[in-house]
N, C-alpha and C positions, 0 to 999 in steps of 0.2 A: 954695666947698665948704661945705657944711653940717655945723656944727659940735653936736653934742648936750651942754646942759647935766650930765646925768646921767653917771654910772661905767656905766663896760660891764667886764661882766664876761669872763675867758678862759673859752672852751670846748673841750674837750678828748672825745674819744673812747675808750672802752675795749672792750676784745673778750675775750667765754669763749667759747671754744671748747673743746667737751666733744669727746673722744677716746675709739676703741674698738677693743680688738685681738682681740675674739671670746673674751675672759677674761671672771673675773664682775669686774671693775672698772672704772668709768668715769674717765677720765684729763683733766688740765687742762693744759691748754698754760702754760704760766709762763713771764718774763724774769726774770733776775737785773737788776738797775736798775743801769747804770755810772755814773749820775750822782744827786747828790741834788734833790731833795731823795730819803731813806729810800735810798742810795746802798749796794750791796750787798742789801739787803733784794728779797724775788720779789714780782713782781707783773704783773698782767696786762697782755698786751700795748696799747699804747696810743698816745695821743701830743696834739700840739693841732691845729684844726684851721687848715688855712692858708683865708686868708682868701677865696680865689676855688675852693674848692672845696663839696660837699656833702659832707653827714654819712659818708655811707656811703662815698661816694670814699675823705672823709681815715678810716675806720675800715680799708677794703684796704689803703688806700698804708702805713697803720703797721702792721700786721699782719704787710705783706710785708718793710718797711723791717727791724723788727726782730725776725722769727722765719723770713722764705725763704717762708715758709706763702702759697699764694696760691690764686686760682680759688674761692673759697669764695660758696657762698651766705650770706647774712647776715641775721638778723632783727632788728630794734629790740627793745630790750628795756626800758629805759627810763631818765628821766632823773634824776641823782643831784646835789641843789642844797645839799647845808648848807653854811652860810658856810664850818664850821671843815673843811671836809674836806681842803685843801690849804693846807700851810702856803708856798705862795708868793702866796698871794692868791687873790681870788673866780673860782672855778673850778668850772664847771658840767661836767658829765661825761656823754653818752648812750652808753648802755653797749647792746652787740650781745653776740650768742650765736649759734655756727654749731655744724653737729655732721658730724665729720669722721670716719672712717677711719684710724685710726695711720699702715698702712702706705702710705698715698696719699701721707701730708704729712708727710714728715723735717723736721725743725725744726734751721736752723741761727740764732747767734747773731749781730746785725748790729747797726749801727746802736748806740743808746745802750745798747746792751743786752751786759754780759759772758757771761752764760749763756744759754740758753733750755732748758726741757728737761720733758716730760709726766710730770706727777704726782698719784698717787692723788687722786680727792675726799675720802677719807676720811683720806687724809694728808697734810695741806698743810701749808706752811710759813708760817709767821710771814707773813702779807702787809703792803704796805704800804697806807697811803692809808685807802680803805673797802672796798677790794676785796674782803672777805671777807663783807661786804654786797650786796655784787654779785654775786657767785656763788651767797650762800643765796639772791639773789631769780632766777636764772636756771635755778639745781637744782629750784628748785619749779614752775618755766616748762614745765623739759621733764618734770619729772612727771605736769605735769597735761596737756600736750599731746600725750603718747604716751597718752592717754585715747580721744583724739579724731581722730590724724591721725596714720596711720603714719610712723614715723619709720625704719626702715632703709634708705630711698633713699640717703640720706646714711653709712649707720654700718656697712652690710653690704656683702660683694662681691656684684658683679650678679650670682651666682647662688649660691644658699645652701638650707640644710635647714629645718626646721621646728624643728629642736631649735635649731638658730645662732640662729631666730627669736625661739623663747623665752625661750632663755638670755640673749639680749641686752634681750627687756622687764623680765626677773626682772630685771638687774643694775641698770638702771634706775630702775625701780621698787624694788630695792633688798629683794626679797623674797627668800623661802628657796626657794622653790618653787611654778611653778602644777601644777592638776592639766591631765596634759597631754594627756587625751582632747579636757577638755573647750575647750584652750587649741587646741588645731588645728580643731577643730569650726566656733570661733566666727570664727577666724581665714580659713578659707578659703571663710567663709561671706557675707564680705564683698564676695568674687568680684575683690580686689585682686592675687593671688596667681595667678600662670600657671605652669602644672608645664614644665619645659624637659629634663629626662632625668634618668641617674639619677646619684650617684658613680661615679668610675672609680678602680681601683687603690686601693682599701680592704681593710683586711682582715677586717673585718665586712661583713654585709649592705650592698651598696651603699643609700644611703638616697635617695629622690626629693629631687632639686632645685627650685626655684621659683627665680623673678624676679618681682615687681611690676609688677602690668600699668596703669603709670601713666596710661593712657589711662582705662579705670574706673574708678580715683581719682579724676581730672578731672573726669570726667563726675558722680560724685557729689557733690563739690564745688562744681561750677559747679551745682548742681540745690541746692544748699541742703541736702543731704539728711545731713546731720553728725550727725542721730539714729541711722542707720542706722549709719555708724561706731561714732559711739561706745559703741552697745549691744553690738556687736561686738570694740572691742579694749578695753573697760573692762574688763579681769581679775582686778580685785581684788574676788573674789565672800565 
């Protein structure tokens, strides 16, 4: 067996998963830590990776291990190396971001985890680790990628209004209000948007529904044509 001179260091996984329940507030999945180190303190779900697995495997298996949360797409989001960040030794960290649905993914607490439980972005708790580094670089991720690449596949019910639509880039984006001629104009002008009927059992105006016609997405995507998106959902005019 081949022995390496050098220290290797532990690597470990962490995961944001940003949460939306059609409110104006974006929600973070959180564990309470039953063990230490930062033992009681919340922090993102996580864990290390076992040695015969992939990144992204050991980022679901702990996700599921300790929050129930499963089925998720997952995106890399990046890797977090200062010596000092864990105080049990050299511990490298690739940090994921998926974006979920509240009412999809109930969060039960498992695993080395006493609590788990979804909380404001704008009102977190004392985190531990760097995790709160982790999140400001994953907040600006999906800032800037809901520029370019629709995101309510993930964050909306399959079938939704124009206002469910907007209201969910405002919250996002973290603004007050688009103008909302001009935000349905550009929006279904992208041709991503398929109308499917209208509301039932309202007591207003029923208002037209959409779904995402992800096949035209694809197709613009696979065509390189991400100009054409993003001139389209870039709304902060």
């Amino acid at each position: 067996m081949y022995t390496y001179e050098y220290p290797r260091p532990s690597v470990t996984v962490d995961i944001v998963v940003f949460g939306y329940d059609g409110g104006r507030q974006l929600k973070l999945l959180l564990i309470q830590r039953g063990a230490p180190p930062f033992k009681g303190q919340w922090a993102l779900p996580g864990g290390f990776v076992d040695l015969d697995e992939d990144l992204e495997t050991a980022a679901l298996r702990e996700l599921e291990e300790e929050t129930g949360v499963k089925d998720l797409f997952v995106e890399q989001l990046f890797t977090f190396g200062d010596p000092g960040r864990d105080p049990r030794g050299r511990v490298i960290s690739v940090a994921y971001f998926a974006l979920v649905n509240l009412q999809d993914h109930p969060a039960v607490a498992a695993s080395d985890a006493d609590e788990v439980g979804w909380y404001s972005l704008e009102e977190l708790p004392e985190l531990a680790f760097d995790h709160a580094d982790i999140i400001e670089m994953a907040t600006n991720r999906l800032r800037a990628k809901v520029r370019y690449q629709p995101i309510g596949f993930e964050l909306l019910p399959e079938k939704f209004t124009l206002g469910q639509l907007q209201s969910l880039y405002e919250t996002v984006l973290n603004v007050e209000e688009f103008n909302k001629r001009n935000f349905r104009t550009r929006i279904l002008r992208t041709g991503i948007l398929e109308e499917v009927g209208r509301q039932q059992n309202v007591a207003h105006r029923p208002a037209v529904l959409y779904s995402f016609n992800e096949e035209t997405y694809q197709r613009l995507a696979s065509q390189r044509d991400t100009g054409v998106l993003r001139r389209a959902l870039d709304f902060e005019l």
